[in-house]
C-alpha positions as protocol buffer text, in pm:
chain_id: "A"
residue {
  index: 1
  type: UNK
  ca { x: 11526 y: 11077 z: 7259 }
}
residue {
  index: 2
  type: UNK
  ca { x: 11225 y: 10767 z: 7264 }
}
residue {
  index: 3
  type: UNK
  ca { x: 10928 y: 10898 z: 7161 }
}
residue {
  index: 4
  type: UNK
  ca { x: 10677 y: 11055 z: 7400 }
}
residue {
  index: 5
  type: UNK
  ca { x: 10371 y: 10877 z: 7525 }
}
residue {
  index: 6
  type: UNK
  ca { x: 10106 y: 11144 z: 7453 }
}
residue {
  index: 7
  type: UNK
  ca { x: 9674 y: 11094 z: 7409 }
}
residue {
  index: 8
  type: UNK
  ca { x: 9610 y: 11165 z: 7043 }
}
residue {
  index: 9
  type: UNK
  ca { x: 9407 y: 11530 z: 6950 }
}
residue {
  index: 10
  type: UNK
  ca { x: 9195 y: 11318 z: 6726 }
}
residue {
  index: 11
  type: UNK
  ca { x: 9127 y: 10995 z: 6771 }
}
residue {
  index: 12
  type: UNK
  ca { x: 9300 y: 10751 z: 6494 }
}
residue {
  index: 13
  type: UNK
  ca { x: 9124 y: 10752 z: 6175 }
}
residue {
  index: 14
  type: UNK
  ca { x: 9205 y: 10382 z: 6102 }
}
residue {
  index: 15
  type: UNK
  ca { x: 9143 y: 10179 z: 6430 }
}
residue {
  index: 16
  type: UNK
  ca { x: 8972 y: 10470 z: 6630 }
}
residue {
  index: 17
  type: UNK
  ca { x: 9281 y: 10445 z: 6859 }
}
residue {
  index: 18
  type: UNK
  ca { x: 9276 y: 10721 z: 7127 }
}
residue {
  index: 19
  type: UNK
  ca { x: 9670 y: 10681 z: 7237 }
}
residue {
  index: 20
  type: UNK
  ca { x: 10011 y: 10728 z: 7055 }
}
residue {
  index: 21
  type: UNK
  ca { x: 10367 y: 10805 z: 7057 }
}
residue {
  index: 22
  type: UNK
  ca { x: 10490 y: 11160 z: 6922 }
}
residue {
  index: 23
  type: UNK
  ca { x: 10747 y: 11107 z: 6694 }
}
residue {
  index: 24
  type: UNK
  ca { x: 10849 y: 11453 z: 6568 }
}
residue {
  index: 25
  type: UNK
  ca { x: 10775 y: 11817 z: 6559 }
}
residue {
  index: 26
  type: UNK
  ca { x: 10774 y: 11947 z: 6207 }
}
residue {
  index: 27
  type: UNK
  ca { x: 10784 y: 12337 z: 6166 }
}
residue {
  index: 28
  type: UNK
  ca { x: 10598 y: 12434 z: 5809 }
}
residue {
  index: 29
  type: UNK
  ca { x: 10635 y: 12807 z: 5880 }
}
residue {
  index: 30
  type: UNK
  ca { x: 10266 y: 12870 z: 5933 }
}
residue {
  index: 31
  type: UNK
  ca { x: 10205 y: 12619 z: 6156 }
}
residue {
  index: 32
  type: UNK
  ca { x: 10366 y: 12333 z: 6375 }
}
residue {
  index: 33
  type: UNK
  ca { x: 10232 y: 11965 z: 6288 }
}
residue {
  index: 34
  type: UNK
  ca { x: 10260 y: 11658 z: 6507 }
}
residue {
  index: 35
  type: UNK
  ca { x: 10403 y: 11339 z: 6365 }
}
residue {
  index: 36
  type: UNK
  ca { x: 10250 y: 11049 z: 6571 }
}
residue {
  index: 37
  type: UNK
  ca { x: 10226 y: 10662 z: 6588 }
}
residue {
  index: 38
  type: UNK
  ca { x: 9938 y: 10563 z: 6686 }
}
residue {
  index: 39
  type: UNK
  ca { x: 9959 y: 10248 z: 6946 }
}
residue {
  index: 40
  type: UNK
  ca { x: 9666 y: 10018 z: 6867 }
}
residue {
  index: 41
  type: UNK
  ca { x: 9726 y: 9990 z: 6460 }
}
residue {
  index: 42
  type: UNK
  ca { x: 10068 y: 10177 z: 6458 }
}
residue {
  index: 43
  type: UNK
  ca { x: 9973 y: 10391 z: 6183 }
}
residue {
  index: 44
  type: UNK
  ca { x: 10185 y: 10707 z: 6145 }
}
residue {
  index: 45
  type: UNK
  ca { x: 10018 y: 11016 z: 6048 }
}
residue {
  index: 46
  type: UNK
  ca { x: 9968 y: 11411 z: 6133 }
}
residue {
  index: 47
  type: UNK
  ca { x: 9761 y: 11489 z: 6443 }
}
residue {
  index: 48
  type: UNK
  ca { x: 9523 y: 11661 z: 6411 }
}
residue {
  index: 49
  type: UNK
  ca { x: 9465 y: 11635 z: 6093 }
}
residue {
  index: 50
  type: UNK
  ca { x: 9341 y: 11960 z: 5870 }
}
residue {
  index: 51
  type: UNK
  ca { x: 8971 y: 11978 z: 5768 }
}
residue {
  index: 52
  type: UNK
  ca { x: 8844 y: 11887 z: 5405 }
}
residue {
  index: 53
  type: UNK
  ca { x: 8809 y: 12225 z: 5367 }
}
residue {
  index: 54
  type: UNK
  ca { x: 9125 y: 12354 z: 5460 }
}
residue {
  index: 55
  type: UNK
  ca { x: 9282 y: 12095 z: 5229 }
}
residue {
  index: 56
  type: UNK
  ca { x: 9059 y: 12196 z: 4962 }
}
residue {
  index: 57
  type: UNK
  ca { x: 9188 y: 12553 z: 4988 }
}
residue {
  index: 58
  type: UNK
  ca { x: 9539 y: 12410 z: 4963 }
}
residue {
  index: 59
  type: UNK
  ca { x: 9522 y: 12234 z: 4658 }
}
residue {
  index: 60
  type: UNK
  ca { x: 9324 y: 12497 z: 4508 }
}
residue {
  index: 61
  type: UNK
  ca { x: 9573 y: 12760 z: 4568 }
}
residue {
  index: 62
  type: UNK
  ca { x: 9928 y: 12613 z: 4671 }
}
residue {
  index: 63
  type: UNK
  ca { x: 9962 y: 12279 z: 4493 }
}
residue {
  index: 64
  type: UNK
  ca { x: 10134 y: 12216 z: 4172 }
}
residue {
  index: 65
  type: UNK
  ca { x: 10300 y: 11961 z: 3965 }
}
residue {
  index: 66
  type: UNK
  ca { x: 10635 y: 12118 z: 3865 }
}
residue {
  index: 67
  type: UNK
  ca { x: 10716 y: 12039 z: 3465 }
}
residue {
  index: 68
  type: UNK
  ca { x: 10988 y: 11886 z: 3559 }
}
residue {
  index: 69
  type: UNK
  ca { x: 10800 y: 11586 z: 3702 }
}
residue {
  index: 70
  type: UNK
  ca { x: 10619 y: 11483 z: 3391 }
}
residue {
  index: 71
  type: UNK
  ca { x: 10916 y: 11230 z: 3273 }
}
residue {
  index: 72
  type: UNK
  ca { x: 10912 y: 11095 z: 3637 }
}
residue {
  index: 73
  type: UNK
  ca { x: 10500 y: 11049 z: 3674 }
}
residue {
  index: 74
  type: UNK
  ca { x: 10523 y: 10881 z: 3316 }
}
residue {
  index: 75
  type: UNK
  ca { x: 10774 y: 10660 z: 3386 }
}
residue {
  index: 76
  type: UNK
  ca { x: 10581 y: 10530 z: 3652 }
}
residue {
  index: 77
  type: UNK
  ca { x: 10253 y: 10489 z: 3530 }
}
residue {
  index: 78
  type: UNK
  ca { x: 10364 y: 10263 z: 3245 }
}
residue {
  index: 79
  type: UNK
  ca { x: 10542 y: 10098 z: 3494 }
}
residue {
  index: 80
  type: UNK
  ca { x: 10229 y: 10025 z: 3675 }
}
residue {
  index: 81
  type: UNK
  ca { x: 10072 y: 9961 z: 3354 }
}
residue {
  index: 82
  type: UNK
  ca { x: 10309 y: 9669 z: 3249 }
}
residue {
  index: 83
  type: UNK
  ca { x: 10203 y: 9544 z: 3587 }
}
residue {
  index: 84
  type: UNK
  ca { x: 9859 y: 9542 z: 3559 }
}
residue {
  index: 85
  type: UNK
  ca { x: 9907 y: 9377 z: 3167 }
}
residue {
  index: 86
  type: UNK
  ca { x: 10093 y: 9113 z: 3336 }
}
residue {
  index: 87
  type: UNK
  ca { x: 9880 y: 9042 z: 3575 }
}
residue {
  index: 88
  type: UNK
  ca { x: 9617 y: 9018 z: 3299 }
}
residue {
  index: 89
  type: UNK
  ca { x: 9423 y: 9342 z: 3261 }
}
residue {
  index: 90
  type: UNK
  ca { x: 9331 y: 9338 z: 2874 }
}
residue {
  index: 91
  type: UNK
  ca { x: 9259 y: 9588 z: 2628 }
}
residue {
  index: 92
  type: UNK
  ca { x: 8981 y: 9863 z: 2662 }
}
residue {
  index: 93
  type: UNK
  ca { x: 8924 y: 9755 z: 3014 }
}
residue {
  index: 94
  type: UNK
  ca { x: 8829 y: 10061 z: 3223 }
}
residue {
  index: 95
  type: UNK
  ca { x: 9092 y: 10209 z: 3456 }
}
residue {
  index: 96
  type: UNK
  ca { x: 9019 y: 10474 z: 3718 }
}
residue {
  index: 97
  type: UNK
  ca { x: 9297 y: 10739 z: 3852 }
}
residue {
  index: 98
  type: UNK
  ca { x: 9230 y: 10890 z: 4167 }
}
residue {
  index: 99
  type: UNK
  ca { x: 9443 y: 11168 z: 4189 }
}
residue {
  index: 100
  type: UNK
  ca { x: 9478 y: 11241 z: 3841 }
}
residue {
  index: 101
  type: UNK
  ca { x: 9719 y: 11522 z: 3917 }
}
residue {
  index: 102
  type: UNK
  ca { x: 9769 y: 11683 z: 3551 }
}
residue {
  index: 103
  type: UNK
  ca { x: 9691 y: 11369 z: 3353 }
}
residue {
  index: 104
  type: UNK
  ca { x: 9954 y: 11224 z: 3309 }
}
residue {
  index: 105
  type: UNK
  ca { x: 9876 y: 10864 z: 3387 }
}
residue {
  index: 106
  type: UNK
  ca { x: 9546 y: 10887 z: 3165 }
}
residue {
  index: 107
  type: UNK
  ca { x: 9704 y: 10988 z: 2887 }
}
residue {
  index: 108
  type: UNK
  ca { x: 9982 y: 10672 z: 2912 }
}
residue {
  index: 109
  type: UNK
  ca { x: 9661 y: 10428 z: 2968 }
}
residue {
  index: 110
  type: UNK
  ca { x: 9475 y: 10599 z: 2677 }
}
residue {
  index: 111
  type: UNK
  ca { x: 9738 y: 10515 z: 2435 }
}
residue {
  index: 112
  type: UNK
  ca { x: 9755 y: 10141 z: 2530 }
}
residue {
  index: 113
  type: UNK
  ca { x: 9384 y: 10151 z: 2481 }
}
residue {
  index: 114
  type: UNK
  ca { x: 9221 y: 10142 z: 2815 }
}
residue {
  index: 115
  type: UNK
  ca { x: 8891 y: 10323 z: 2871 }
}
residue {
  index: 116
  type: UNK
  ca { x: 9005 y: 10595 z: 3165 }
}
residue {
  index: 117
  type: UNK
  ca { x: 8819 y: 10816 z: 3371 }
}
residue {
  index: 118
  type: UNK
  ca { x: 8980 y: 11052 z: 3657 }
}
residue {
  index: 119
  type: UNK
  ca { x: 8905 y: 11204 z: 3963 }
}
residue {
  index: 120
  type: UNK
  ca { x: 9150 y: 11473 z: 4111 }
}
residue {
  index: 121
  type: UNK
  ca { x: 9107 y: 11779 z: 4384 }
}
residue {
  index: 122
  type: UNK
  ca { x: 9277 y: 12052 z: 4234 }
}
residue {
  index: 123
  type: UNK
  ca { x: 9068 y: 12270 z: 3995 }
}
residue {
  index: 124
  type: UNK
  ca { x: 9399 y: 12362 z: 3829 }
}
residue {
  index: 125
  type: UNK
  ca { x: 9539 y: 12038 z: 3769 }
}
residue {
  index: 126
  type: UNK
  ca { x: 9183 y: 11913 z: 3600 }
}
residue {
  index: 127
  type: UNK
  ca { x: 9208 y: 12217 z: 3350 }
}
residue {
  index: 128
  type: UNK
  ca { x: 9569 y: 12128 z: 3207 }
}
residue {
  index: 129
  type: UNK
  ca { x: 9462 y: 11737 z: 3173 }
}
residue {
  index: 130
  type: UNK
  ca { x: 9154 y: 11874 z: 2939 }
}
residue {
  index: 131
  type: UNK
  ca { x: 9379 y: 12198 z: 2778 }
}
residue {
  index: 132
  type: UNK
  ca { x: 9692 y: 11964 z: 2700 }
}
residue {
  index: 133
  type: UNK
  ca { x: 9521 y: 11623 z: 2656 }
}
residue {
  index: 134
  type: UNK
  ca { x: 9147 y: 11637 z: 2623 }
}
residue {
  index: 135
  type: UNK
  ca { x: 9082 y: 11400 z: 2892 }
}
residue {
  index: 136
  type: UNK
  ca { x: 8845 y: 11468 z: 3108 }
}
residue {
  index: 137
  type: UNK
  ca { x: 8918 y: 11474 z: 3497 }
}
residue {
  index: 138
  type: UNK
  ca { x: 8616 y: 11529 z: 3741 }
}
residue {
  index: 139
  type: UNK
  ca { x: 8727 y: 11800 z: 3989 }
}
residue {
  index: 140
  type: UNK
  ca { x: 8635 y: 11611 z: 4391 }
}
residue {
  index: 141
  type: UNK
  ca { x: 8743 y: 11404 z: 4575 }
}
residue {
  index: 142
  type: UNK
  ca { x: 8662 y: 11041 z: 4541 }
}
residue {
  index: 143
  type: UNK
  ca { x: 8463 y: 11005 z: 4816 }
}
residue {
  index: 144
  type: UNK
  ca { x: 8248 y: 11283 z: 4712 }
}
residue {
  index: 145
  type: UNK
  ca { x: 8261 y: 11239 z: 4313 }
}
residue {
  index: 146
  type: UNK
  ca { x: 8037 y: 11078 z: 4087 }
}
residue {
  index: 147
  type: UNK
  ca { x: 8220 y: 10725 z: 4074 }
}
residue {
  index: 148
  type: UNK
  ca { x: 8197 y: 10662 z: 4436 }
}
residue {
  index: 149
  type: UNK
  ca { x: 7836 y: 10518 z: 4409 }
}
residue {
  index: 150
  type: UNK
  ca { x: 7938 y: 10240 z: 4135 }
}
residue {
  index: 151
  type: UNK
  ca { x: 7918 y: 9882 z: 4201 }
}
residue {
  index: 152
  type: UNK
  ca { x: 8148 y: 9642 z: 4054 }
}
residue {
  index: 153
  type: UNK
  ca { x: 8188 y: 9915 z: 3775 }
}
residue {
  index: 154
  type: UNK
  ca { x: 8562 y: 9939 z: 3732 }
}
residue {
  index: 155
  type: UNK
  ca { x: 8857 y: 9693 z: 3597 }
}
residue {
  index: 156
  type: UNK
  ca { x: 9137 y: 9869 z: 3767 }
}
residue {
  index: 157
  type: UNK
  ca { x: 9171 y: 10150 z: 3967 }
}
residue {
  index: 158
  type: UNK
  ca { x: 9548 y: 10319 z: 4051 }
}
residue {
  index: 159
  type: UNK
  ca { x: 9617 y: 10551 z: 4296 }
}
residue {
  index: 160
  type: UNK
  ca { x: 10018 y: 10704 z: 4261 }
}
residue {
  index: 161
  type: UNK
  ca { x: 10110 y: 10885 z: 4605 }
}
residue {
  index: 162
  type: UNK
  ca { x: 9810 y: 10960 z: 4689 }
}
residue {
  index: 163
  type: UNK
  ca { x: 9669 y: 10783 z: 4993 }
}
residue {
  index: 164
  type: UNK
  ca { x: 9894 y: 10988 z: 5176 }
}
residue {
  index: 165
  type: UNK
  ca { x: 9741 y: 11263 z: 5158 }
}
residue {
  index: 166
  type: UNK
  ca { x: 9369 y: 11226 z: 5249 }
}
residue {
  index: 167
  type: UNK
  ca { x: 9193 y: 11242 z: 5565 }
}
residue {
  index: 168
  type: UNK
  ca { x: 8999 y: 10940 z: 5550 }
}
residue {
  index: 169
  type: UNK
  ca { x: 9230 y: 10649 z: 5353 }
}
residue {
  index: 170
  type: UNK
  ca { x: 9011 y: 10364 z: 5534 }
}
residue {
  index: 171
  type: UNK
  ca { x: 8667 y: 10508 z: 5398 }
}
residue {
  index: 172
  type: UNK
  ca { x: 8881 y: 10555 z: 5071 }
}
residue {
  index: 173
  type: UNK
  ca { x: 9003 y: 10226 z: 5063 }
}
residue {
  index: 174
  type: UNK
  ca { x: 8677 y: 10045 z: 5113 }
}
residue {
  index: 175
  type: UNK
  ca { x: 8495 y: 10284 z: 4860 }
}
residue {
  index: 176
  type: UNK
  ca { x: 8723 y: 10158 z: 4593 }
}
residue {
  index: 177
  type: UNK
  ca { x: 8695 y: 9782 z: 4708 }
}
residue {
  index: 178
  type: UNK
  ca { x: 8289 y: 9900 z: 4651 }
}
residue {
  index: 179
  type: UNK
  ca { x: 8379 y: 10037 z: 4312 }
}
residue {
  index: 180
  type: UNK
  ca { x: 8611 y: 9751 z: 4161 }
}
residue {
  index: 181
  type: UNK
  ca { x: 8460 y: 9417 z: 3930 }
}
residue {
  index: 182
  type: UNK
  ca { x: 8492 y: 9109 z: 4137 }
}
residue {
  index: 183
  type: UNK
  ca { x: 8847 y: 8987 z: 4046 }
}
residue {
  index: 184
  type: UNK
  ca { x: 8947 y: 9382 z: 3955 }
}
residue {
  index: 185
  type: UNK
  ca { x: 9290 y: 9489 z: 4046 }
}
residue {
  index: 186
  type: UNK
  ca { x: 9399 y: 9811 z: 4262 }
}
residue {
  index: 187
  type: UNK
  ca { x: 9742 y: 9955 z: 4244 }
}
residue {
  index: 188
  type: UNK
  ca { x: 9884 y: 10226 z: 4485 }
}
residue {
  index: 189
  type: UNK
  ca { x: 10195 y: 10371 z: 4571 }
}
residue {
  index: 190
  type: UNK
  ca { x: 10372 y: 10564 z: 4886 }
}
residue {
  index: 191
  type: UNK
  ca { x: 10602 y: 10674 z: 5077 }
}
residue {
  index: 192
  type: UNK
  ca { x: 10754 y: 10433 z: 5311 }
}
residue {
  index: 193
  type: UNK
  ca { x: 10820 y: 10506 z: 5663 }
}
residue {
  index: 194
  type: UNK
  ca { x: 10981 y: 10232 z: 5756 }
}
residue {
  index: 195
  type: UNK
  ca { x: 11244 y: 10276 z: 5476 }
}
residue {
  index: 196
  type: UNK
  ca { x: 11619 y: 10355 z: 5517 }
}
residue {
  index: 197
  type: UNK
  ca { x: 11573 y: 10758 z: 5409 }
}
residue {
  index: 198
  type: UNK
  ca { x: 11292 y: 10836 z: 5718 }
}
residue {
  index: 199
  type: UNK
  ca { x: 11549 y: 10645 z: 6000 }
}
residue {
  index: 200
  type: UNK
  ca { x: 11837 y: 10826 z: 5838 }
}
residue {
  index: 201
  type: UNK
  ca { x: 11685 y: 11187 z: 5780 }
}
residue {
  index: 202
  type: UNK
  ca { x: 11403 y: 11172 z: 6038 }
}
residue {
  index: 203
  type: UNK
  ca { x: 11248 y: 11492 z: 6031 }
}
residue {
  index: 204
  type: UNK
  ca { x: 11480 y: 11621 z: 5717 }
}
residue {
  index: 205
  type: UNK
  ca { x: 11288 y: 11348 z: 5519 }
}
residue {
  index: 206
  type: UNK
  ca { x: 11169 y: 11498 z: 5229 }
}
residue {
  index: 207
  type: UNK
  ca { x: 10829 y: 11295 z: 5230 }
}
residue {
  index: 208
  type: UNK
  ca { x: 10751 y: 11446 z: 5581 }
}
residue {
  index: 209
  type: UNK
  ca { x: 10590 y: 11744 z: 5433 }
}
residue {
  index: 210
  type: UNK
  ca { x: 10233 y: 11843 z: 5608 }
}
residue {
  index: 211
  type: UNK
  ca { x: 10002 y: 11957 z: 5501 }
}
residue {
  index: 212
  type: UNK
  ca { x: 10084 y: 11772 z: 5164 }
}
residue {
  index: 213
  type: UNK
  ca { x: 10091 y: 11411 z: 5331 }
}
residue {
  index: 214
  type: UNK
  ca { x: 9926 y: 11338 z: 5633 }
}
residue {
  index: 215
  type: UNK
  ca { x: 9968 y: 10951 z: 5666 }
}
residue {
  index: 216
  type: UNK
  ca { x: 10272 y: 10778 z: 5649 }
}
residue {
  index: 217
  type: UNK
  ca { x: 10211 y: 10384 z: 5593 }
}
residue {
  index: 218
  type: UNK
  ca { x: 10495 y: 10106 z: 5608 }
}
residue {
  index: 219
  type: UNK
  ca { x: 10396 y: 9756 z: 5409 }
}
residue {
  index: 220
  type: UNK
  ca { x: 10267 y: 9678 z: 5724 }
}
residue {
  index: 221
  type: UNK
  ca { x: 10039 y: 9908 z: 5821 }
}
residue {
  index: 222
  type: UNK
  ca { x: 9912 y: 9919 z: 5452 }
}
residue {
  index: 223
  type: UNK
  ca { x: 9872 y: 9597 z: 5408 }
}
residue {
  index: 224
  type: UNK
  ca { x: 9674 y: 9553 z: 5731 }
}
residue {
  index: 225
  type: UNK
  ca { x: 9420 y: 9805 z: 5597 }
}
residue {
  index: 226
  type: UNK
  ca { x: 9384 y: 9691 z: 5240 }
}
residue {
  index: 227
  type: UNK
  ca { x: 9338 y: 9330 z: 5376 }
}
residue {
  index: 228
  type: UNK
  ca { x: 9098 y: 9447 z: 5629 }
}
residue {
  index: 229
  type: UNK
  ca { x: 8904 y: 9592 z: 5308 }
}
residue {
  index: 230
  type: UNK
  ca { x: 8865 y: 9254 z: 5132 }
}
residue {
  index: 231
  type: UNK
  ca { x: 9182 y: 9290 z: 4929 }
}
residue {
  index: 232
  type: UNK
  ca { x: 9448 y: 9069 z: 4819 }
}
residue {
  index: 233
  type: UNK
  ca { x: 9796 y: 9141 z: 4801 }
}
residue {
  index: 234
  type: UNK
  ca { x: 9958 y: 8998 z: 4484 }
}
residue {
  index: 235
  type: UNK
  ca { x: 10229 y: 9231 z: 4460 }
}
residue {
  index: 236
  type: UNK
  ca { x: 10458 y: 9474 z: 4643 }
}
């Protein structure tokens, strides 16, 4: 079936779009979310999206990094760490993880030396980085946190699978271009929706999982909106 021609609930957070096509219909038991494109930018995301304070309630109460993830988060933040050494970030430069999640990225950038700080939502996930690691992690959002009002304060800042799932990723995005040294370097990583799993599973795809993730970005549509922010893309 083509996807339905429908005028969005909310307008689109990245180009103020009011118009989109419905992709899907995902059923998360206590609710029913909308999967839409929208068709100025053609951003994918959840409409409408939950309030700030319904997703703090979430990730105060139903989110958690399952043990068995630790070997997977590490393995990818010292991949993105041997990125960011070859692309010349040096020694005790400061690196800031938004959506610090348990710590586990920290902790890898601490032992190579880096000076780390860490921002993260969940209230439980900010009391095992300090019980486990000693590091730490300031329990807001970025947006609303103490780092948000620095000026060409940080080397590096790395966000793993996290832009997906705020309300605001433009204001985000921009906030960190505020926050980074002139030359600094930004790594992220998402889901992709233009990748072979979404067109094969569709609605089975197990990154299509509201209210966890509520935008779904192709190279694209991300690199639209970090090159709208006054980024350069080096590397995907």
């Amino acid at each position: 079936m083509a996807p339905l021609s429908v005028r969005l609930l909310q307008s689109c957070p990245i180009c103020a779009g009011e118009n989109g096509k419905l992709l899907l219909k995902k059923d998360n038991l206590d609710r029913i979310y909308n999967l839409v494109k929208c068709e100025s930018c053609k951003q994918v995301m959840i409409n409408p999206l939950p309030s700030v304070e319904q997703l703090k309630e979430y990730y105060n109460s139903e989110f958690s990094v399952p043990p068995f993830q630790e070997r997977k988060a590490r393995r990818k933040g010292a991949k993105v760490l041997d990125l960011l050494q070859e692309m010349g970030l040096g020694e005790e430069s400061s690196v800031l993880d938004i959506g610090a999640s348990d710590g586990f990225f920290l902790d890898e950038a601490r032992n190579r030396k880096y000076n780390i700080d860490g921002v993260e939502l969940s209230s439980d996930a900010c009391q095992k980085a300090q019980e486990r690691f000693g590091i730490t992690v300031e329990n807001n959002s970025f947006e609303e946190s103490s780092f948000s009002g620095h000026t060409d304060f940080f080397d590096s800042a790395v966000m793993l699978d996290v832009i997906e799932h705020v309300t605001s990723p433009k204001e985000l995005i921009n906030g960190i271009t505020r926050t980074l040294k002139e030359g600094g370097f930004f790594v992220l990583t998402t889901p992709n929706i233009r990748s072979s799993e979404y067109l094969l599973f569709g609605r089975h795809w197990e990154w299509i999982s509201p209210p966890a993730h509520l935008f779904y970005f192709s190279d694209v549509t991300l690199g639209n909106l970090l090159r709208e922010s006054g980024m350069e893309i080096v590397h995907i």
